[in-house]
C-alpha positions in Angstrom: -6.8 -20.5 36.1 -5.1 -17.3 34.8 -4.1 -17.3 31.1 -0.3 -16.5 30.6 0.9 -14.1 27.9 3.9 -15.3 26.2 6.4 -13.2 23.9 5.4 -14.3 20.5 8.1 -13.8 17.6 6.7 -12.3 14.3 8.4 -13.6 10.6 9.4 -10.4 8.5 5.8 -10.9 6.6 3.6 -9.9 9.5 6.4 -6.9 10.2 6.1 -5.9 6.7 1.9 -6.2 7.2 1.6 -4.7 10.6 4.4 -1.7 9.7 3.0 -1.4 5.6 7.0 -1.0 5.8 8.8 -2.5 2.9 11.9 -5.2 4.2 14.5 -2.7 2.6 13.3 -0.4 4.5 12.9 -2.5 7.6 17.1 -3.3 7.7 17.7 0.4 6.6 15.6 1.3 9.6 17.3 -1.0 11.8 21.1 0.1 10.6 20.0 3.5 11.5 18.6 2.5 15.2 14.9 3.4 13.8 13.6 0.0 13.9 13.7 -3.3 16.9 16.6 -4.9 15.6 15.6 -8.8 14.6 16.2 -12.0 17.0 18.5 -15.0 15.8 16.6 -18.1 16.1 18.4 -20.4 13.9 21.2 -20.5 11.5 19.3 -18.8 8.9 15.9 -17.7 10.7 15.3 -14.2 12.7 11.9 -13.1 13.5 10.6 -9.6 15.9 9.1 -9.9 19.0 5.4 -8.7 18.5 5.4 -6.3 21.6 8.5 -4.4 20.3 6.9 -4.2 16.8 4.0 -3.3 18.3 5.5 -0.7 20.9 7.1 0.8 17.6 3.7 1.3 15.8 2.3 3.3 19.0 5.5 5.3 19.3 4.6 6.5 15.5 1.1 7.1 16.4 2.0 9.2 19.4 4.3 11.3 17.3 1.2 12.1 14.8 -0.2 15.6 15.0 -3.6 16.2 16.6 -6.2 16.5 13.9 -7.6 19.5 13.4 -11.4 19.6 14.9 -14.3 20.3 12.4 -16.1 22.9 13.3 -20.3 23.0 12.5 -21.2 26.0 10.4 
C-alpha cells in the first residue's frame, strides 16, 4: 500500500519555531505580501500549511550567498 501525504496545517507556534520569526513580525510580513498568508479554520482559529511555510524557508535559503571556500595554506 502507498502512504498518502496530506497537507498538514501548522498553529502560529511551530511558524514562530520553524521561521525563529517573531508573530509581529509574522502579520507584518504577511500585510507586506512577505509571508503565506494564514488559513481560517474556525471562528477564531487560523493555522499555515506546512509546505507553504516550508517552501518559504527554502526560498530564504536560496537567496543566501555562497560561502566563501577556505582555502588550505
Amino acid at each position: 500500500m502507498l502512504a498518502t501525504t496530506y497537507p498538514r496545517f501548522l498553529r502560529l507556534k511551530e511558524v514562530t519555531t520553524i521561521t525563529g520569526l517573531a508573530r509581529s513580525t509574522i502579520y507584518k510580513m504577511i500585510a507586506n505580501n512577505q509571508f503565506p498568508p494564514q488559513t481560517r479554520l474556525a471562528a477564531r482559529s487560523v493555522a499555515w500549511l506546512d509546505s507553504e511555510v516550508v517552501g518559504w524557508v527554502q526560498s530564504r535559503l536560496s537567496e543566501r550567498p555562497e560561502a566563501p571556500s577556505i582555502s588550505a595554506k
